[in-house]
C-alpha positions as CSV (number, residue, x, y, z in Angstrom):
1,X,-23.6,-16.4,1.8
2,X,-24.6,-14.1,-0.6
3,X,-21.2,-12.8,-0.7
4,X,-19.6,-16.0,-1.5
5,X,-22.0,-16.1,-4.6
6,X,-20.7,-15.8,-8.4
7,X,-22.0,-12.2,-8.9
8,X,-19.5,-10.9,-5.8
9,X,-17.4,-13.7,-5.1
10,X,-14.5,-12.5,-7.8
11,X,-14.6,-8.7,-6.2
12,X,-13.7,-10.6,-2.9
13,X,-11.1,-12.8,-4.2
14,X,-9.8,-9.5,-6.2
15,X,-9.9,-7.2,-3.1
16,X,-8.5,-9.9,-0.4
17,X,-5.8,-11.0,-2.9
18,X,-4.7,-7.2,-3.6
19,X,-5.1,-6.5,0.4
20,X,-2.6,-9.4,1.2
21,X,-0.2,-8.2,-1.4
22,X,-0.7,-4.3,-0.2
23,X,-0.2,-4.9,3.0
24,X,2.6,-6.9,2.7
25,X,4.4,-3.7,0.7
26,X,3.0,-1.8,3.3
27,X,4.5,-3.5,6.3
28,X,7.5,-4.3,4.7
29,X,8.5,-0.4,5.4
30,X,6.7,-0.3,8.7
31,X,8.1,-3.3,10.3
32,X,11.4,-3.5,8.7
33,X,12.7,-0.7,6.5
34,X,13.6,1.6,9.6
35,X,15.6,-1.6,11.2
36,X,16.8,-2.0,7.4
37,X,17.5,1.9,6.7
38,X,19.8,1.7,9.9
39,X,21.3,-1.3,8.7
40,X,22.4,-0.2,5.2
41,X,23.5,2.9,7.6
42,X,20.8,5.6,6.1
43,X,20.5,8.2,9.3
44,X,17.2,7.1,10.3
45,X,16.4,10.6,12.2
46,X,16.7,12.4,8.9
47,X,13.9,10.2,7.4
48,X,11.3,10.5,10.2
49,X,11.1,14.3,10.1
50,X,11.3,15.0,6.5
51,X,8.1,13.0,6.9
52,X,7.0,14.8,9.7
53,X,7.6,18.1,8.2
54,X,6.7,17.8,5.1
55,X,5.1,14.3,4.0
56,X,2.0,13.7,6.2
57,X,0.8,17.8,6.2
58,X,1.4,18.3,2.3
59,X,-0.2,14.3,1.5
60,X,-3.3,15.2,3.9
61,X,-4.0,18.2,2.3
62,X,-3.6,16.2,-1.2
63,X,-5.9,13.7,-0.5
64,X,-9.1,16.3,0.5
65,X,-7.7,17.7,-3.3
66,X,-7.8,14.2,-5.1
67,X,-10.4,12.1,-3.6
68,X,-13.6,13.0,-6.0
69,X,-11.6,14.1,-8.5
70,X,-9.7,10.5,-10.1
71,X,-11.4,7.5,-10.0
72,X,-11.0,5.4,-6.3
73,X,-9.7,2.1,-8.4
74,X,-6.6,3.3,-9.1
75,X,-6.2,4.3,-5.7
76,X,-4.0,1.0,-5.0
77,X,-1.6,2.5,-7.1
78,X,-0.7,5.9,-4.9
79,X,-1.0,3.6,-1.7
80,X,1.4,0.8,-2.7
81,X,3.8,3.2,-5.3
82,X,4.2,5.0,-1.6
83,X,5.5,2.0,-0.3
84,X,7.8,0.8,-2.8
85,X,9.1,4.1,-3.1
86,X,10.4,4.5,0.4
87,X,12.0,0.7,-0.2
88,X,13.6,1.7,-3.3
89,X,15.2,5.0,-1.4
90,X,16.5,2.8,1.1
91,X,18.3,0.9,-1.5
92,X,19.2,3.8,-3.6
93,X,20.8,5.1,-0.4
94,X,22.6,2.0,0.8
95,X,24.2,1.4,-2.8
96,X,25.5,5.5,-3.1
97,X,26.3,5.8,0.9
98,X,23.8,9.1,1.2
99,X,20.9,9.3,3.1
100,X,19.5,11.9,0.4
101,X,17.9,9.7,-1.9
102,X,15.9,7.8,1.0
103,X,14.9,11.9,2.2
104,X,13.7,12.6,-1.4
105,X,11.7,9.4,-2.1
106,X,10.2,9.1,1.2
107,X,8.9,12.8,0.9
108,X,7.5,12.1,-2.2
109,X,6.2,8.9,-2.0
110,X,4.4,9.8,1.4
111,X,2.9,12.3,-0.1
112,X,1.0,9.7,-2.6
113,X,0.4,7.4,0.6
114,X,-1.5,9.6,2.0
115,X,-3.8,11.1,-0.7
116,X,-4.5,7.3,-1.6
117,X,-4.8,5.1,0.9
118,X,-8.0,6.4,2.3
119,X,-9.3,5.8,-1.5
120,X,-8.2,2.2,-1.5
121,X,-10.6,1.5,1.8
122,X,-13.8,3.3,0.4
123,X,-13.0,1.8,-2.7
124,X,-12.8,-2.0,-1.6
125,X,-15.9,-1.2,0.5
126,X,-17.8,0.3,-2.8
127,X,-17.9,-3.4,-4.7
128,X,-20.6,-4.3,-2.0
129,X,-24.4,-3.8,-1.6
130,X,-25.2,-2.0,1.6
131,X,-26.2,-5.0,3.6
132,X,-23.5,-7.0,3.4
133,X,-20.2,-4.1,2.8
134,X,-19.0,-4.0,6.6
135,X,-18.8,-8.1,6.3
136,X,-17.2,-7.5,3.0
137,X,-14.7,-4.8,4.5
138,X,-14.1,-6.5,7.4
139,X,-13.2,-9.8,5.7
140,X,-10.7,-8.8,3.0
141,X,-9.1,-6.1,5.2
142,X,-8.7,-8.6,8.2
143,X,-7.4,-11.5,5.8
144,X,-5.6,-9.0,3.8
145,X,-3.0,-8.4,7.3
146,X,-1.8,-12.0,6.5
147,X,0.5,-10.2,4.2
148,X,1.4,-7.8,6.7
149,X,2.0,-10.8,9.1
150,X,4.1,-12.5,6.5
151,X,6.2,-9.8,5.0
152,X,8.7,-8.8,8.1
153,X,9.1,-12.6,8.9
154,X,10.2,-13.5,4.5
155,X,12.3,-10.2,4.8
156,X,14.1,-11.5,8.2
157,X,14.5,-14.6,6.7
158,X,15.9,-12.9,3.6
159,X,18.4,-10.0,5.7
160,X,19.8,-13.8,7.2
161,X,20.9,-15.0,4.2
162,X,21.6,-12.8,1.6
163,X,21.9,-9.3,3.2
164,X,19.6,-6.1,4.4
165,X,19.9,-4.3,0.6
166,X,18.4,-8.0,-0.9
167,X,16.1,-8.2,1.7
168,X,14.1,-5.1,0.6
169,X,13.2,-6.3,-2.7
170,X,11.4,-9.1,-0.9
171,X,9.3,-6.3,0.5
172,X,9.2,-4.5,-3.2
173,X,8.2,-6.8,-5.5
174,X,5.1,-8.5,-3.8
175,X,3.4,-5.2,-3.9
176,X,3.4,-5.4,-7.8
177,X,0.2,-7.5,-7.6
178,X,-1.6,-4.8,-5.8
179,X,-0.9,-2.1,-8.6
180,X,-2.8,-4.2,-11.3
181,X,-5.5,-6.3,-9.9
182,X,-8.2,-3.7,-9.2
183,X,-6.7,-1.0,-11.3
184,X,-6.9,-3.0,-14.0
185,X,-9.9,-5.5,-13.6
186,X,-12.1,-3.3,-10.9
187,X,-14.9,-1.4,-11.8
188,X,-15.3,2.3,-12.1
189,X,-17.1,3.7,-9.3
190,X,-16.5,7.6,-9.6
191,X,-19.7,9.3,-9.9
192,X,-21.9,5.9,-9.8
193,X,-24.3,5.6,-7.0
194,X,-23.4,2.3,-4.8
195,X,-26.7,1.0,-6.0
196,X,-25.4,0.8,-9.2
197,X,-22.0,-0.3,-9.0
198,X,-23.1,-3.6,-6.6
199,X,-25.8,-4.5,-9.1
């Protein structure tokens, strides 16, 4: 109950809302930009290990860099940025016929996925006191995979009727509300103690 009371009621609304629209940027190139990369004829192979070789070592290694030293609310930004990127290359690609664009973006945006996204789940856990965070956590993060439920079904319905390059943006744009609801209305919790930032 106490969660659903006025003085943390609008960091639940704020998190769920910018977990539904994150996760729905997030799946959008999980689910569907692979089938969509092949689609717009992007070599698929090409993708995967540039983020093998490079991406996921290099981001890992940039998150243990970044995590204490920028504030964890602007954290959605890296995450869903990621996302969007790896969309965009897709349709960058398709449009020039060259696979090199998607290469470069993924790289780079991967990089920022995975320096961030661990951020954006301590952070949404951080706008909670103690005896109620797991609830918290466990009720914006589990509501927040409607998006992720949602977003290869509107982008299937979308590759029907207009085409697989269209059909990305439906997977872009969404993830727009993520970048500014908590980095622009959450609190700063960088060197606060969670005491203080759940008063």
């Amino acid at each position: 109950k106490e969660l659903f009371s006025s003085k943390y009621v609008k960091w639940l609304l704020l998190a769920l809302i910018s977990w539904i629209f994150g996760y729905w940027t997030n799946y959008a190139w999980l689910d569907m930009g692979p089938t969509l990369a092949l689609a717009a004829k992007v070599p698929l192979n090409l993708v995967l290990l540039s983020e093998l070789w490079w991406a996921f070592p290099i981001g890992s290694l940039l998150w243990i860099y970044l995590a204490e030293r920028i504030d964890r609310k602007y954290s959605p930004i890296g995450w869903v940025s990621a996302n969007m990127l790896s969309l965009l290359g897709v349709v960058i690609g398709a449009y020039i016929k060259s696979a090199w664009p998607v290469i470069a973006l993924v790289i780079i945006s991967d990089l920022f996925l995975f320096s961030s996204e661990g951020s954006y789940y301590i952070y949404t856990s951080e706008l909670f006191p103690s005896r109620a965070r797991a609830t918290a956590m466990s009720f914006v993060d589990g509501l927040g995979h409607i998006g992720a439920a949602l977003s290869p079904i509107a982008m299937g319905i979308a590759w029907a009727s207009v085409g697989p390059v269209p059909a990305l943006w439906v997977g872009i744009l969404p993830g727009i509300v993520t970048l500014i609801l908590l980095p622009v209305f959450g609190p700063r919790t960088k060197g606060r103690a969670l005491t203080e930032i759940s008063r």
